[in-house]
C-alpha positions in Angstrom: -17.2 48.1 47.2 -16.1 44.4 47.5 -14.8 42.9 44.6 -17.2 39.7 43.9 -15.1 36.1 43.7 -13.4 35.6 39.8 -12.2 32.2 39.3 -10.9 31.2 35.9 -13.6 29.8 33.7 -10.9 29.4 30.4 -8.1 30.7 28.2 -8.3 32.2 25.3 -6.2 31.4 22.4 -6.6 33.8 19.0 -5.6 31.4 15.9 -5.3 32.5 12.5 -6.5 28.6 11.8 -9.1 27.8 14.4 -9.5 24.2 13.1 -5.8 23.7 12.7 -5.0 24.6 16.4 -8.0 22.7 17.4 -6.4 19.9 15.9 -3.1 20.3 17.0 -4.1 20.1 21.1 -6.2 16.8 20.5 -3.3 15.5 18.9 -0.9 16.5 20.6 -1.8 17.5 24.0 -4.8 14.9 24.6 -7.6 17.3 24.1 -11.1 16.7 23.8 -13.6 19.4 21.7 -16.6 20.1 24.0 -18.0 22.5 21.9 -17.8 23.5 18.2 -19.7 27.0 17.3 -20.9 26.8 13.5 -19.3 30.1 12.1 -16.4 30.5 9.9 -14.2 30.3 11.0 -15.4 27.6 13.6 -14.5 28.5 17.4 -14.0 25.6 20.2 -14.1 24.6 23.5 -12.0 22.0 24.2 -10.9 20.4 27.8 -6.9 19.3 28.6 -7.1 15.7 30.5 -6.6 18.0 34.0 -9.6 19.8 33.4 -8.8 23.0 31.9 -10.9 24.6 29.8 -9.1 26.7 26.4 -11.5 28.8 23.9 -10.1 29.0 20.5 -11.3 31.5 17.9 -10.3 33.3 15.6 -7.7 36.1 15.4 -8.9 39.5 13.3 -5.2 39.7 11.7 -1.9 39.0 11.9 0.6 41.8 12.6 2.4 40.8 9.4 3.0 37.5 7.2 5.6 35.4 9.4 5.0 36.6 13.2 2.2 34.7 15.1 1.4 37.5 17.6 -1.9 39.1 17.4 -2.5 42.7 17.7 -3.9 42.1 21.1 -1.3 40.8 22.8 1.1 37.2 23.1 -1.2 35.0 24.9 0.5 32.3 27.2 -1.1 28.9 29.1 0.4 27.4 32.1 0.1 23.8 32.6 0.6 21.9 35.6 2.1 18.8 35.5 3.8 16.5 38.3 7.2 15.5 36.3 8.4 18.4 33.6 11.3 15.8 33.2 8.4 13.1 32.2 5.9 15.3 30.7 8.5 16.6 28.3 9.5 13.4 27.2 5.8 12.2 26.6 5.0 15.2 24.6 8.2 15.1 22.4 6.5 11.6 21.5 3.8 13.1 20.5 5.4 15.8 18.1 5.7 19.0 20.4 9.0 20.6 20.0 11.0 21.5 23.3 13.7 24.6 22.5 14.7 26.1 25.5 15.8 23.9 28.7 14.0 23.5 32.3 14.6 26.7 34.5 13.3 27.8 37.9 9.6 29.0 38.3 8.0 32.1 39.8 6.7 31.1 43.1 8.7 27.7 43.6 9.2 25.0 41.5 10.3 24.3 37.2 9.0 25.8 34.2 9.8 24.3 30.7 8.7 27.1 27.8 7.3 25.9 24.3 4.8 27.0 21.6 2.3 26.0 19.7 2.0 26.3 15.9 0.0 29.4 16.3 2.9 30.6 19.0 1.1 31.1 21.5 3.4 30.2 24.4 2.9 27.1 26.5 4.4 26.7 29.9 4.7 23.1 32.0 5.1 23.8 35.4 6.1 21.4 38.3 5.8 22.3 41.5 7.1 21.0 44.8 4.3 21.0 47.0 5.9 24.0 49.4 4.9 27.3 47.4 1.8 28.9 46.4 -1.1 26.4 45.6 -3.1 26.8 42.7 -7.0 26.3 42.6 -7.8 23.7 39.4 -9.6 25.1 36.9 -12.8 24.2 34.9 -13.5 20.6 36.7 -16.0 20.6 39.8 -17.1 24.3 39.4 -20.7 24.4 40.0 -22.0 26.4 37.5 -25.6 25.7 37.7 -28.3 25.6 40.7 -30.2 23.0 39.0 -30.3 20.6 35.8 -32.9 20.0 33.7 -33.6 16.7 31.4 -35.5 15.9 28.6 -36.7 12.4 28.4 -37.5 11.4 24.7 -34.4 11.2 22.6 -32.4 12.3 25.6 -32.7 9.6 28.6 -34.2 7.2 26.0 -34.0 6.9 22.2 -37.9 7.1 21.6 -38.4 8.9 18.6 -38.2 6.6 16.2 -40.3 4.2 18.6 -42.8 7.5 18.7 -42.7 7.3 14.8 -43.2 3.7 14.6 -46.1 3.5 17.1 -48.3 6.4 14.6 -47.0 5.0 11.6 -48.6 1.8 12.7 -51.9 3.6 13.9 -51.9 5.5 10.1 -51.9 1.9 8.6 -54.8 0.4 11.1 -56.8 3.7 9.9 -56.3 3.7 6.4 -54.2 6.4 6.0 -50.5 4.7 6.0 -49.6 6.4 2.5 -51.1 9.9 2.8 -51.1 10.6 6.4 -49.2 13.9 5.5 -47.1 13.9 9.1 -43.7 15.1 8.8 -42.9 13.6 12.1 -39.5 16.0 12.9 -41.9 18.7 13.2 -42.8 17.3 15.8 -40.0 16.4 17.6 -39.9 17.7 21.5 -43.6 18.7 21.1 -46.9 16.5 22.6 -48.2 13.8 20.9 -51.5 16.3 21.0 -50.2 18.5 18.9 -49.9 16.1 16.6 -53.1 14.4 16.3 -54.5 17.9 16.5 -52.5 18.3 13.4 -53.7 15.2 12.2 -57.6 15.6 12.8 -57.4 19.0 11.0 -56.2 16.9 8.0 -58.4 14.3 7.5 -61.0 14.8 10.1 -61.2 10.9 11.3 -64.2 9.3 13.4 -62.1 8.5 16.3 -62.1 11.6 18.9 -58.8 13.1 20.1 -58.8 11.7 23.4 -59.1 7.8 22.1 -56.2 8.6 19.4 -54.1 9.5 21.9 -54.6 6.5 23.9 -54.0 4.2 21.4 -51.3 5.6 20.4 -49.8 5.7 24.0 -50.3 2.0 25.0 -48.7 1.3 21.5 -45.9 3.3 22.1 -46.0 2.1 25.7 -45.9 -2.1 24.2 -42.6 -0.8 22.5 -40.5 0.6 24.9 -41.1 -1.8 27.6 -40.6 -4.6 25.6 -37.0 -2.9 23.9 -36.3 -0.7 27.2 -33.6 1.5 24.7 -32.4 4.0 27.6 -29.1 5.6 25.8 -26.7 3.4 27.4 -24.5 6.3 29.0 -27.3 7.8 30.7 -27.7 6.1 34.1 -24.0 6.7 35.0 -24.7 10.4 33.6 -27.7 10.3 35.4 -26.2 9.7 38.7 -23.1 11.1 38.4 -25.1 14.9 37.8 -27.5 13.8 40.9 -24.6 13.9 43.1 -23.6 17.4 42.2 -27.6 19.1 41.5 -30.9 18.7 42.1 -32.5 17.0 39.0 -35.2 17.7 37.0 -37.3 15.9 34.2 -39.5 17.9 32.2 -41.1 15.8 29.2 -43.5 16.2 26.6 -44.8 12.8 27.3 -47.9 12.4 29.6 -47.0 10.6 33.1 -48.0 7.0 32.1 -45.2 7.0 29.9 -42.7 8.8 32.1 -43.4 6.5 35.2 -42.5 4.1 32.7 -39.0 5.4 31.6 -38.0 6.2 35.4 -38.9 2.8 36.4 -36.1 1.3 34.0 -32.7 1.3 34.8 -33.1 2.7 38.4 -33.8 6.1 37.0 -36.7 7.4 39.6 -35.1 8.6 42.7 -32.7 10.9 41.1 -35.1 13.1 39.9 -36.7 15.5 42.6 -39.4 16.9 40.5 -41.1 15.5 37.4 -43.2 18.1 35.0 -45.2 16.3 32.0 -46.9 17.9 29.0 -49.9 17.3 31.5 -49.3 19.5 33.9 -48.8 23.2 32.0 -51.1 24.9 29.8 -48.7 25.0 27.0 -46.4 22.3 25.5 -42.7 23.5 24.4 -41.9 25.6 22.2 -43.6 27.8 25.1 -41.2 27.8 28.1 -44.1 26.7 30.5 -42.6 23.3 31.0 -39.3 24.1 32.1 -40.4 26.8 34.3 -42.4 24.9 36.1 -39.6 22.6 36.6 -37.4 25.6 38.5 -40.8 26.1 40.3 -40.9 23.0 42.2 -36.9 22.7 42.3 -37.3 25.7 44.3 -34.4 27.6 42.0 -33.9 30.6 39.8 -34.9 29.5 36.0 -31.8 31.9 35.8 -29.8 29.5 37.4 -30.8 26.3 35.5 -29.1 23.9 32.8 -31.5 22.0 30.5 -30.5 18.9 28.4 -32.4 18.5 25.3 -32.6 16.5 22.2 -35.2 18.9 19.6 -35.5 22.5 18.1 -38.8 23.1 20.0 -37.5 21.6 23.5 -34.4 24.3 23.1 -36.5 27.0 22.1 -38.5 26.4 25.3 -35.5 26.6 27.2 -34.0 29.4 26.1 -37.5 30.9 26.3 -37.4 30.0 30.1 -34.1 32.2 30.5 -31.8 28.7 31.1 -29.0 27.6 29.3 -29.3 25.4 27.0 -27.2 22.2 25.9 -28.5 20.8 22.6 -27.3 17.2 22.7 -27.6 15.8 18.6 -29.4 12.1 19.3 -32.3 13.2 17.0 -31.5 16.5 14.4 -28.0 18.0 13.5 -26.2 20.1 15.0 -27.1 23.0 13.0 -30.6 22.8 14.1 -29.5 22.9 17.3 -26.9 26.1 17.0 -29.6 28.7 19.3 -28.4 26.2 22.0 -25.5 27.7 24.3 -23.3 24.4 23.8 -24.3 21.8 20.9 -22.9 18.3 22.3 -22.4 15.1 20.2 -22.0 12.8 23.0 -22.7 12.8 26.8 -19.2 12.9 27.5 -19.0 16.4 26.4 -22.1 16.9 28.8 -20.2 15.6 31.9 -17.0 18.6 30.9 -19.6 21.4 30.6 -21.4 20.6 34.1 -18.1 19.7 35.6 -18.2 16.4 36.6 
């Protein structure tokens, strides 16, 4: 039986301080976190400048009270570097302390041992260009067949326009102090589930269909006069084009969407659009998304979805895609059923490799 390809996705560090050790490779070594789990004790992901990807959690014990090593075994990290003579020098800046000297490496080249205060054993290597080449790990590994957006709160910082746009409406109907909206419930979701909401309530002259029309050309008056796409999106945008085939599957109704693409330069990135429109049921309900894979032509398996709300990750892990729960609208703990929980788009860019 043939074996199937294995290529180094990250190393795995056991701390008896997660957040310490966290701490001491952003500080030290340049790292940056790209994703914090909420348990306790707290397990990362973080990214070296190079691309490699370490996970750090935590240890079950300690063999005893002074030793470092973990019952399962010394772990070590190899890091390649182009001058051990001037990466030493820049690290020793930085704090790390160098006890051993420079000696010869398996397979060609130098090797420079060191520790980290967990001690777990580090390793800078240089090597000459003649021996065995190594792949690079964690950057440019497709790990995904297709990615997913969602538009409102994550290609443009809507909802409070959304809010504004019904509060205002409330007011012109009377009902600006007792509307009884909580509007984060009904964040990701259709603006018809909330006037469906709404009319249950209060049971207003004005049909359904003419609420939500005057709610979208209000909403609509906002955002083209303020235009707030997140400013990092359009590089993200195009820089995740180049790599996938994109998606955008929105609980907004295609008026408003045409809208959004059209700022920006957004449009022909996208290779399939799916509104709240088009599918029999909004998000939470996973119709959305898989729809999306559907005209992408892809596994939902094989998809990555972006999203800003509880419902809009619901729906995707619902469609059986990974989820990365990006905190522009709600905290991160509201988003911890995502797979990754990102507090900027950079940490976006290290997941998908780009």
């Amino acid at each position: 039986m043939n074996l199937p390809e294995l290529a180094l996705e990250h190393i795995g560090l056991a701390a008896a301080d997660t957040t310490r050790l966290k701490d001491w490779y952003v500080k030290a070594l340049g790292a940056k976190v790209i994703f914090e789990n909420k348990e306790t004790p707290p397990a990362y992901l973080v990214q070296l400048a190079g691309g490699a990807l370490l996970e750090i959690y935590a240890a079950h014990h300690a063999l005893d009270g002074k030793s470092n090593n973990r019952s399962s075994g010394l772990r070590h990290l190899a890091l390649r570097v182009g001058s051990i003579d001037a990466a030493r020098h820049a690290l020793s800046g930085r704090g790390v302390k160098f006890t051993e000297e420079v000696k010869p490496a398996g397979g060609g080249g130098k090797v420079l041992f060191f520790q980290d205060p967990e001690g777990n054993l580090l390793h800078l290597v240089e090597r000459t260009g003649t021996e065995i080449r190594f792949p690079e790990v964690g950057r440019h590994q497709k790990r995904f067949a297709a990615v997913i957006f969602d538009m409102d709160g994550v290609i443009i910082d809507s909802e409070p326009r959304h809010e504004l746009a019904f509060r205002q409406i409330f007011d012109e109907m009377g009902y600006g102090h007792n509307h009884g909206i909580h509007f984060p419930d009904y964040y990701g979701r259709s603006d018809r589930a909330l006037w469906v909401d709404f009319i249950q309530k209060h049971q207003p002259n004005e049909s359904l269909e003419h609420l939500m029309e005057w709610k979208q050309r209000r909403f609509l008056d906002l955002i083209e006069r303020e235009q707030p796409i997140f400013p990092e999106v359009p590089a993200l945008v195009a820089k995740l084009a180049a790599a996938y085939p994109l998606a955008l599957a929105s609980g907004s109704y295609h008026p408003v969407i045409n809208v959004v693409l059209g700022m920006k330069n957004l449009r022909p990135h996208f290779r399939a659009v799916v509104s709240a429109q088009d599918v029999v049921h909004g998000k939470p309900a996973p119709d959305i998304f898989l729809r999306a894979a559907e005209l992408l032509q892809v596994d939902p398996a094989d998809c990555c979805v972006i999203e800003d709300s509880v419902a809009g990750v619901t729906a995707a892990k619902a469609a059986g895609m990974t989820a990365i729960g990006i905190t522009n609208s709600v905290k991160a703990d509201q988003l911890a059923h995502a797979d990754h929980v990102c507090s900027a788009y950079r940490e976006i860019e290290a997941i998908l490799g780009i």
